[in-house]
C-alpha positions as CSV (number, residue, x, y, z in Angstrom):
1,X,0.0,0.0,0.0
2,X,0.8,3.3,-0.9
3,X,0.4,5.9,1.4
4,X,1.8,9.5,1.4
5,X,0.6,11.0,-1.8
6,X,-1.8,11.0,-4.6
7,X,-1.0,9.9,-8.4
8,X,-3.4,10.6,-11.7
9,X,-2.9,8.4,-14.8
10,X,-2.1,10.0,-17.8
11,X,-1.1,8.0,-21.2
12,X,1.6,5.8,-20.4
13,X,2.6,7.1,-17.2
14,X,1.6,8.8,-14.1
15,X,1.7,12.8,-12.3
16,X,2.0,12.9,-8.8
17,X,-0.7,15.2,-8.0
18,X,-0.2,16.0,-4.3
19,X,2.7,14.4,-1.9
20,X,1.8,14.7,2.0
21,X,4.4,16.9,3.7
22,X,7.0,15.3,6.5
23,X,4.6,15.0,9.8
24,X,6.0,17.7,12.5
25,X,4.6,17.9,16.2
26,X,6.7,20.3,18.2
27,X,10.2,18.3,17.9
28,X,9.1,14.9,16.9
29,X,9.0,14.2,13.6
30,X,7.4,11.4,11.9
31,X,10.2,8.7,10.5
32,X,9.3,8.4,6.9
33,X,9.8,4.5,7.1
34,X,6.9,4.3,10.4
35,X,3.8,4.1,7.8
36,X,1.6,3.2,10.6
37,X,3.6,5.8,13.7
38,X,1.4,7.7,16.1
39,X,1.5,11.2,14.2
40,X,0.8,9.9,10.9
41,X,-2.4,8.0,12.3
42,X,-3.6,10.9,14.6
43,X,-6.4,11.8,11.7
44,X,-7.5,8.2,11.8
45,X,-7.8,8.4,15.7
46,X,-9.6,11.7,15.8
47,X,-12.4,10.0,13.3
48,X,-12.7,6.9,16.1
49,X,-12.8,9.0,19.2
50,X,-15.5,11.1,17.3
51,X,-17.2,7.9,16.4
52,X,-17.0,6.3,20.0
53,X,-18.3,9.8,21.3
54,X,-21.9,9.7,18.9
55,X,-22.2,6.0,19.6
56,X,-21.5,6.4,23.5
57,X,-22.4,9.9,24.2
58,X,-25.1,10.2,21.3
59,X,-23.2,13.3,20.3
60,X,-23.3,14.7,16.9
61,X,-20.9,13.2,14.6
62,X,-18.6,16.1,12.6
63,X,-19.7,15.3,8.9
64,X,-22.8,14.5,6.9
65,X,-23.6,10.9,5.9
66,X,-23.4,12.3,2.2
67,X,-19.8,13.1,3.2
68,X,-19.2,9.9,4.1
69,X,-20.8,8.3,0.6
70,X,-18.9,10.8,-0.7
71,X,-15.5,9.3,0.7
72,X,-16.3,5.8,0.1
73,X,-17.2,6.8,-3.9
74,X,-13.8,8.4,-3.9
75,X,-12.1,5.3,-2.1
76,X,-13.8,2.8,-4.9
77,X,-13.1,5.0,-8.1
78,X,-9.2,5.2,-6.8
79,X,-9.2,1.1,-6.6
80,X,-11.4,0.8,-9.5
81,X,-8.3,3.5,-11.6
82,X,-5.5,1.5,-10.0
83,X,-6.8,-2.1,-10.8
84,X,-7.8,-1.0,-14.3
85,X,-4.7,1.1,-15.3
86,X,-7.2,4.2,-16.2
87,X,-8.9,6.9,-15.0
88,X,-12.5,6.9,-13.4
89,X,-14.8,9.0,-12.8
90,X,-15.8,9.3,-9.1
91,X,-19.7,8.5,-8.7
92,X,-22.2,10.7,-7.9
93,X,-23.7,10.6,-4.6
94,X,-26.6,12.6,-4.3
């Protein structure tokens, strides 16, 4: 698995469209080779504890189910481009 940056297809080769920058907390920084280190999972984390915190607390969660649709079309349409060597269009999820 890739993780780290985004690629398009185009032709015969591919353009790096956006590369996450080094991960810096005060004087830590992320080592490139820890994929799976504490600062480069804090997003994932947040989304959990935000999770936990509707399903305990029945607070509100931060995003719209249509953002979450949204995310999932976006997730398929990148495996869908990468298994099939082409672009796709991202599904509409209205």
């Amino acid at each position: 698995m890739t993780v780290g940056f985004g690629r398009l297809g185009r032709g015969d080769g591919w353009e790096v469209l956006y590369e996450q920058p080094p991960f810096r907390n005060r004087d830590l920084v992320a080592d490139a080779d820890d994929l799976f280190g504490p600062l480069r999972l804090r997003a994932f984390a947040d989304q959990l504890q935000d999770f936990q915190r509707a399903v305990i607390d029945h607070a509100p969660l931060p995003f719209m189910a249509r953002d979450a649709r949204a995310g999932v079309a976006m997730v398929e349409a990148v495996e869908r481009s990468a298994r099939e060597c082409r672009t796709v269009r991202v599904q509409s999820t209205t």
